[in-house]
RODO-2510 file (C-alpha; in nm, 4 decimals, decimal comma):
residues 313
     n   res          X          Y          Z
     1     x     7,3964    -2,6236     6,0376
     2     x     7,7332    -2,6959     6,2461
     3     x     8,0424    -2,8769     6,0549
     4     x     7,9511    -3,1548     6,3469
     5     x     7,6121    -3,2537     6,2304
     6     x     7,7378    -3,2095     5,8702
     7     x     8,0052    -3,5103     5,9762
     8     x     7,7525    -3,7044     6,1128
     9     x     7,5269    -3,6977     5,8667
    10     x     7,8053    -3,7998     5,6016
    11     x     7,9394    -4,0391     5,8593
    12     x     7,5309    -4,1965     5,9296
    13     x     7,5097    -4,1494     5,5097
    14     x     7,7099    -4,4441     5,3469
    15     x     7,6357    -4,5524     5,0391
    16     x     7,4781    -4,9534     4,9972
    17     x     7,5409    -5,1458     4,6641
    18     x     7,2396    -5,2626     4,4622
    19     x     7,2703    -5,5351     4,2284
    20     x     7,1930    -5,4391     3,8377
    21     x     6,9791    -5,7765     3,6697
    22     x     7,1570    -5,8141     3,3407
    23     x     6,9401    -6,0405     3,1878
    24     x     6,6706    -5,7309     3,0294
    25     x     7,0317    -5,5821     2,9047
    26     x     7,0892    -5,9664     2,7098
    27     x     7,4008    -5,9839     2,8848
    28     x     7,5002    -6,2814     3,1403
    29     x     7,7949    -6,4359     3,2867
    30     x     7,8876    -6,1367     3,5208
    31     x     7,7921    -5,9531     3,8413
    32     x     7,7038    -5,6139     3,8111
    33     x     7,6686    -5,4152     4,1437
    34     x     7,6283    -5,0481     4,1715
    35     x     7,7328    -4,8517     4,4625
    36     x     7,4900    -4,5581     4,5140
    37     x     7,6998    -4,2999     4,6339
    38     x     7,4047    -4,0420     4,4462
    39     x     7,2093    -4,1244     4,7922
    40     x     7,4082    -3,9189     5,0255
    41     x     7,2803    -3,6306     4,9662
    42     x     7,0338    -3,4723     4,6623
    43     x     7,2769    -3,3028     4,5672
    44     x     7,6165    -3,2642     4,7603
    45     x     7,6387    -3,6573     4,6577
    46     x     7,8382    -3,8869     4,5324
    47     x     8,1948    -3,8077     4,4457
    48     x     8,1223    -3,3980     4,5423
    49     x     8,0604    -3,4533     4,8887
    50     x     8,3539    -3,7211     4,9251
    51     x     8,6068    -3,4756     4,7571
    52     x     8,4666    -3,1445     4,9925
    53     x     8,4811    -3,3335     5,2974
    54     x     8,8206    -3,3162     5,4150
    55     x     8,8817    -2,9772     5,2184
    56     x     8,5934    -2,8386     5,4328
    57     x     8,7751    -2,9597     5,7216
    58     x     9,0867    -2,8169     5,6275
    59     x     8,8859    -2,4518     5,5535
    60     x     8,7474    -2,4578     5,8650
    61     x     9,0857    -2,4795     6,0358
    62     x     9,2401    -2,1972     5,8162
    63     x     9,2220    -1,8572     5,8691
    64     x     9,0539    -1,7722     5,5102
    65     x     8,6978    -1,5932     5,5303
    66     x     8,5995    -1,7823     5,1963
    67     x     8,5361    -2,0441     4,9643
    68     x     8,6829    -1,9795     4,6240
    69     x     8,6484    -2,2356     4,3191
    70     x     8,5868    -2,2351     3,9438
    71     x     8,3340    -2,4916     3,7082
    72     x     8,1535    -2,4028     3,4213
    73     x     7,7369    -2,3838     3,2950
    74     x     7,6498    -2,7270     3,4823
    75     x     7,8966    -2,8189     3,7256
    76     x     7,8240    -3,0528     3,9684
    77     x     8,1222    -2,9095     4,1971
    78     x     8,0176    -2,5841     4,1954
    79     x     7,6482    -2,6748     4,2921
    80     x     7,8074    -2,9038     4,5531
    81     x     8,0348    -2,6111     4,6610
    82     x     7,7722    -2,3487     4,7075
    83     x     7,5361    -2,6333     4,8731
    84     x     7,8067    -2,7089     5,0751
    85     x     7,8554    -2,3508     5,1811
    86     x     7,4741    -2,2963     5,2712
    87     x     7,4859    -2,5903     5,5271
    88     x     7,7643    -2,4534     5,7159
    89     x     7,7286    -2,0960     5,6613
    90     x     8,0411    -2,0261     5,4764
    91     x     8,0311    -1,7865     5,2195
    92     x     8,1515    -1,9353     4,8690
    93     x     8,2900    -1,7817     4,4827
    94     x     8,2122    -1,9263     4,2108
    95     x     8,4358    -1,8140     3,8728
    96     x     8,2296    -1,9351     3,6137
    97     x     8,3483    -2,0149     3,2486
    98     x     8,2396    -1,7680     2,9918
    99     x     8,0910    -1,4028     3,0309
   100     x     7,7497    -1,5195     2,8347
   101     x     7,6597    -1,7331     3,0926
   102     x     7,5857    -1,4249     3,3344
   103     x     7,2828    -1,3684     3,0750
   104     x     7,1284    -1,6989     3,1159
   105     x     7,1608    -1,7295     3,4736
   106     x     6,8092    -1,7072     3,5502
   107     x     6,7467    -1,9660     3,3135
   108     x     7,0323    -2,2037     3,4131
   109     x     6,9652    -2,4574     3,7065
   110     x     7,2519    -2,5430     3,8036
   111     x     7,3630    -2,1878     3,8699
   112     x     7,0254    -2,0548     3,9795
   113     x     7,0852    -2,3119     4,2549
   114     x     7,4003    -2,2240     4,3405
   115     x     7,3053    -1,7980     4,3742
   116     x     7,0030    -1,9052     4,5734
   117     x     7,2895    -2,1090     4,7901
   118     x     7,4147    -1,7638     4,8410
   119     x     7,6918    -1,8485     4,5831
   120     x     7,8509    -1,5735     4,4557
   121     x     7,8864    -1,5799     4,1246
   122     x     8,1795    -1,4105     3,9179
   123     x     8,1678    -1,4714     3,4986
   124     x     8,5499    -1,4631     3,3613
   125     x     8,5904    -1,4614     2,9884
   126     x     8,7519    -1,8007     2,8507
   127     x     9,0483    -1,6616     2,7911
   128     x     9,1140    -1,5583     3,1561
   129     x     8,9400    -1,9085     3,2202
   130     x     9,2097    -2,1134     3,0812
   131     x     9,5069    -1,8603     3,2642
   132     x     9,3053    -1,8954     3,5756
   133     x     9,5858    -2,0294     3,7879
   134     x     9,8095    -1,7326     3,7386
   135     x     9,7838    -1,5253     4,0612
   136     x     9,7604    -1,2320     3,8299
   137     x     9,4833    -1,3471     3,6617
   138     x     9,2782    -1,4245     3,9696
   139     x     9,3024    -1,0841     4,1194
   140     x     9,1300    -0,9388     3,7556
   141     x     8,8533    -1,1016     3,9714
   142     x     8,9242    -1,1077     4,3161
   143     x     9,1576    -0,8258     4,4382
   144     x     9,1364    -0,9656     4,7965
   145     x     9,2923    -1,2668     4,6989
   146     x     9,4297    -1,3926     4,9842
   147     x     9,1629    -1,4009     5,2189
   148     x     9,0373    -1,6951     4,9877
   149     x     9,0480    -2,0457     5,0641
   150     x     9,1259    -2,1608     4,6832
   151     x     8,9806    -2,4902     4,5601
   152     x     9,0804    -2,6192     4,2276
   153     x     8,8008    -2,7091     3,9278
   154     x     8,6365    -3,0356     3,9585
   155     x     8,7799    -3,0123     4,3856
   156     x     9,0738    -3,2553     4,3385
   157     x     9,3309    -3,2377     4,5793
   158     x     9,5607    -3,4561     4,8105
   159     x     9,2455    -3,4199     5,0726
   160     x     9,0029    -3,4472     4,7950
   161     x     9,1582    -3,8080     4,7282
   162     x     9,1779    -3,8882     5,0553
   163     x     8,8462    -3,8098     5,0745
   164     x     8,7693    -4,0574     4,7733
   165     x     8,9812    -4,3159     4,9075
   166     x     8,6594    -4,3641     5,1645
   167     x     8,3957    -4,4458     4,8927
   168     x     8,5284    -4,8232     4,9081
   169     x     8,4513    -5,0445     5,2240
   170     x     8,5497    -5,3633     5,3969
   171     x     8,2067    -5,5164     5,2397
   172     x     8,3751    -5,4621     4,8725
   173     x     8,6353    -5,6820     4,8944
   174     x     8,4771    -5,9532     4,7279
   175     x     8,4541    -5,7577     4,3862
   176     x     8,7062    -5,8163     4,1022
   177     x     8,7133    -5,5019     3,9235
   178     x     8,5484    -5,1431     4,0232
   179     x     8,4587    -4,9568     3,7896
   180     x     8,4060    -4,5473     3,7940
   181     x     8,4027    -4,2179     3,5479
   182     x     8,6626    -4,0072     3,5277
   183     x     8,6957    -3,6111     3,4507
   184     x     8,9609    -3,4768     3,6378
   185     x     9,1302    -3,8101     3,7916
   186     x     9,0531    -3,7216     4,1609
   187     x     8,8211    -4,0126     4,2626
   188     x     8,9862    -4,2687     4,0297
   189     x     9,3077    -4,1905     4,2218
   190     x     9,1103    -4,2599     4,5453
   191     x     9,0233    -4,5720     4,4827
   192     x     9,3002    -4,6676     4,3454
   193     x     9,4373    -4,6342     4,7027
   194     x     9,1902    -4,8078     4,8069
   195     x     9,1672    -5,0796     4,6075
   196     x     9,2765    -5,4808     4,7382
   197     x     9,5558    -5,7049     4,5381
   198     x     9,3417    -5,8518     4,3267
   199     x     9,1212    -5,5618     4,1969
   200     x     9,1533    -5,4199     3,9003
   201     x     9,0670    -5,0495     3,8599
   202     x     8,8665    -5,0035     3,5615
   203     x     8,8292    -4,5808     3,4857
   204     x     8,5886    -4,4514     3,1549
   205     x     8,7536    -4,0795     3,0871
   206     x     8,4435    -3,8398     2,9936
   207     x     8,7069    -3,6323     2,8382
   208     x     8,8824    -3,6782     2,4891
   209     x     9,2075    -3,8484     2,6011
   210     x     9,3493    -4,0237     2,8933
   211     x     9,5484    -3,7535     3,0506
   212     x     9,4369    -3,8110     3,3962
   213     x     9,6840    -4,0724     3,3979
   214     x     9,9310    -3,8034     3,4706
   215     x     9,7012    -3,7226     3,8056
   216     x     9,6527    -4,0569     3,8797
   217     x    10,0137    -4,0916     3,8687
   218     x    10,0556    -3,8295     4,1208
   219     x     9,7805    -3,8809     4,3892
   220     x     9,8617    -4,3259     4,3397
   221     x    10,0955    -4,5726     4,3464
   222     x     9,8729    -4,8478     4,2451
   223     x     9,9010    -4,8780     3,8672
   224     x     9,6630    -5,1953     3,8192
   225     x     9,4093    -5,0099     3,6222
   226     x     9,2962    -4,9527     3,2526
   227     x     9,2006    -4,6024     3,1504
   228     x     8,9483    -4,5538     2,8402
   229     x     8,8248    -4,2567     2,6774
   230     x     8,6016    -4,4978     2,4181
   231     x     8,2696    -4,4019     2,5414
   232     x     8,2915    -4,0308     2,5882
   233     x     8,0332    -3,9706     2,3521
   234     x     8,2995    -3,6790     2,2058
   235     x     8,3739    -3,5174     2,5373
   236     x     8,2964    -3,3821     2,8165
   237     x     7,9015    -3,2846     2,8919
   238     x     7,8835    -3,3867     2,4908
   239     x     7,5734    -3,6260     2,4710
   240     x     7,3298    -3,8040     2,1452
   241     x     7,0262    -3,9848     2,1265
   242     x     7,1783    -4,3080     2,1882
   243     x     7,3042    -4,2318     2,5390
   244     x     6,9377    -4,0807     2,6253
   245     x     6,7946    -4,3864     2,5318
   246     x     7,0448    -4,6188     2,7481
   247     x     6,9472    -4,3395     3,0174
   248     x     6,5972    -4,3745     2,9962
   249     x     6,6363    -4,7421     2,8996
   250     x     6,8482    -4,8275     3,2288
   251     x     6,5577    -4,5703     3,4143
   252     x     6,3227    -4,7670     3,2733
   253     x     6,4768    -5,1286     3,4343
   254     x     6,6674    -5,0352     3,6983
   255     x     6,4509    -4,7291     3,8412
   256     x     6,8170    -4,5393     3,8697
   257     x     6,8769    -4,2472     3,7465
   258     x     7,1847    -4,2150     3,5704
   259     x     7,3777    -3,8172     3,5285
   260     x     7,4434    -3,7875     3,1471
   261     x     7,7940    -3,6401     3,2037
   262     x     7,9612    -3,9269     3,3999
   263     x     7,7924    -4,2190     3,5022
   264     x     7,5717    -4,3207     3,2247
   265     x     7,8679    -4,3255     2,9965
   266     x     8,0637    -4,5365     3,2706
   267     x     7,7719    -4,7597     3,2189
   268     x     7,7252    -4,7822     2,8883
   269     x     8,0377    -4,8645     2,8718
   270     x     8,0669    -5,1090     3,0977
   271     x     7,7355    -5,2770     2,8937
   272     x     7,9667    -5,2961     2,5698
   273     x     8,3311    -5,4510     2,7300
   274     x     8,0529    -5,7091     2,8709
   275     x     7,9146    -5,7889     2,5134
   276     x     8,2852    -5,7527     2,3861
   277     x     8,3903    -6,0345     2,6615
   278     x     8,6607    -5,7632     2,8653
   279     x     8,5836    -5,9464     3,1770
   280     x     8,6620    -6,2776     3,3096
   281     x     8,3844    -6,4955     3,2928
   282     x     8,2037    -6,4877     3,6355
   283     x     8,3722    -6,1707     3,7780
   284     x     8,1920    -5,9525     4,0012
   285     x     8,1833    -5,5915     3,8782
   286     x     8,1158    -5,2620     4,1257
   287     x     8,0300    -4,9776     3,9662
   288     x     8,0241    -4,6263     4,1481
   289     x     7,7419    -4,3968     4,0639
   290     x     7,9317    -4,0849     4,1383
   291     x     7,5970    -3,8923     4,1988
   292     x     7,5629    -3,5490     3,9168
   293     x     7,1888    -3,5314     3,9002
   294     x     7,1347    -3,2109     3,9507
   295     x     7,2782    -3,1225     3,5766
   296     x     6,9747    -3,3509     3,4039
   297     x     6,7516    -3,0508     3,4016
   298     x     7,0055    -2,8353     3,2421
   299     x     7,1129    -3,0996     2,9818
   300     x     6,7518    -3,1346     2,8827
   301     x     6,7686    -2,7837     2,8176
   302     x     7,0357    -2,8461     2,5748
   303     x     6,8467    -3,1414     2,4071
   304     x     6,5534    -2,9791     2,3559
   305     x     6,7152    -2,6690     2,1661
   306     x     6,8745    -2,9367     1,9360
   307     x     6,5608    -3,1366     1,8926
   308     x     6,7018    -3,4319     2,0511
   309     x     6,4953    -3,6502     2,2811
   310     x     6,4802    -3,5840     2,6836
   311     x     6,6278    -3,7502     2,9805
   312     x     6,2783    -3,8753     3,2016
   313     x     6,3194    -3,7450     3,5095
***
């Protein structure tokens, strides 16, 4: 497929916000809208396909022959990455968090989907994985080094919040506070830049701690936010019955599906500051579903070897 028609079909793509009824949640006095940036694409979506775009761009202009870019057992970037890499015939490198994991591919979905992307996948042991950006390190792996067009975990980037700084539109002025999760600060520093004079930015950190700030600090100026690790659920890609049920609950009422690593707990949370009375009184709240789907099947994996209940798909 050429980079062209890729860019069109982002550009025909956008994203519409659909209204979330409160009122089965017991919850009133607030607006709830959630922008459904999971629609782009099944599964270059959301937040992945917002941070890629210019990077692609930028790729294509370069003189590297490759892709090269890191995640772990049920990363939405590197699914997006390899996806990515199918539709315009670029060849892509995944270096993948943990040696065991080249055992369970078969058995993984998230990177069975990426190898049959044409993804090719490279297991480091975690001790490399936490060196992994020391040059050294990286040509363990890849002695060709240079001929790699490097991007970072999780894809963020001055271009990657460029790229984020798009997921807000003319039509969402009229909101008071937009809400979105946060791993590794990328898209929260978008829309920060994005954001009007009277919005407040309103990030839920996946991750113990709210280091991003240092990130968000970087890629924005704009420092009319709040930042909240309360409803990780005790970090990243960690989930419990009680999040499931929201999941299937919200499924249930909604018909969206919510990704158990960032969005549901971004709504979840944004369920309790709305019983806690956070928000002003008749404010109008967007939410960005940052897409992720494609790591239900994998999580459900995980459930069921703990006995926990499932994620309805």
């Amino acid at each position: 497929m050429a980079y062209e028609n890729l860019d069109f079909f982002f550009k025909k793509s956008g994203s519409i916000n659909e209204e979330i009824c409160l009122e089965p949640f017991s919850i009133s006095g607030y607006s709830l809208f959630l922008k459904r940036e999971d629609q782009i694409h099944p599964v270059v979506s959301g937040n992945k396909f917002r941070k890629l775009k210019y990077l692609v761009h930028d790729m294509k202009a370069s003189p590297k022959k490759a892709i090269l870019t890191f995640g772990g057992a049920f990363s939405n970037h590197i699914a997006a990455t390899a996806a990515i890499g199918k539709l315009m015939d670029i060849p892509t490198v995944g270096l993948i968090r943990g040696e065991e994991l080249e055992q369970l591919r078969t058995s993984n979905p998230t990177l069975q989907y990426a190898y049959q992307c044409g993804m090719r996948l490279i297991y480091m042991n975690r001790s490399d994985y936490r060196l992994k950006g020391q040059e050294e390190v990286l040509k363990k792996y890849i002695p060709n080094l240079d001929e790699y067009y490097i991007i970072p975990e999780g894809g963020t980037s001055s271009l990657a919040v460029k790229g984020c700084s798009e997921i807000l539109s003319e039509a969402d002025t009229n909101f008071d506070y937009i809400a979105t999760a946060v791993g590794t600060g990328g898209t929260f520093a978008g829309i920060l830049n994005s954001l009007q004079p009277h919005q407040q930015g309103l990030g839920f950190s996946v991750l113990n701690g709210t280091f991003q700030k240092e990130i968000l600090g970087k890629f924005s100026n704009n420092t009319h936010y709040h930042l909240t690790d309360t409803f990780n659920f005790g970090g990243y890609a960690k989930i419990d019955s009680e999040l499931v049920r929201f999941i299937n609950k919200f499924k249930e009422i909604t018909r969206i599906q919510l990704d158990p690593v960032y969005t549901a707990k971004m709504m979840y949370g944004i369920m309790n500051l709305m019983q806690e009375g956070y928000f002003r009184k008749n404010s109008r709240i967007l939410a960005i579903h940052t897409g992720g789907l494609q790591g239900i099947k994998g999580m459900n994996l995980r459930l069921k070897s703990k006995n926990l209940p499932q994620i309805e798909i």
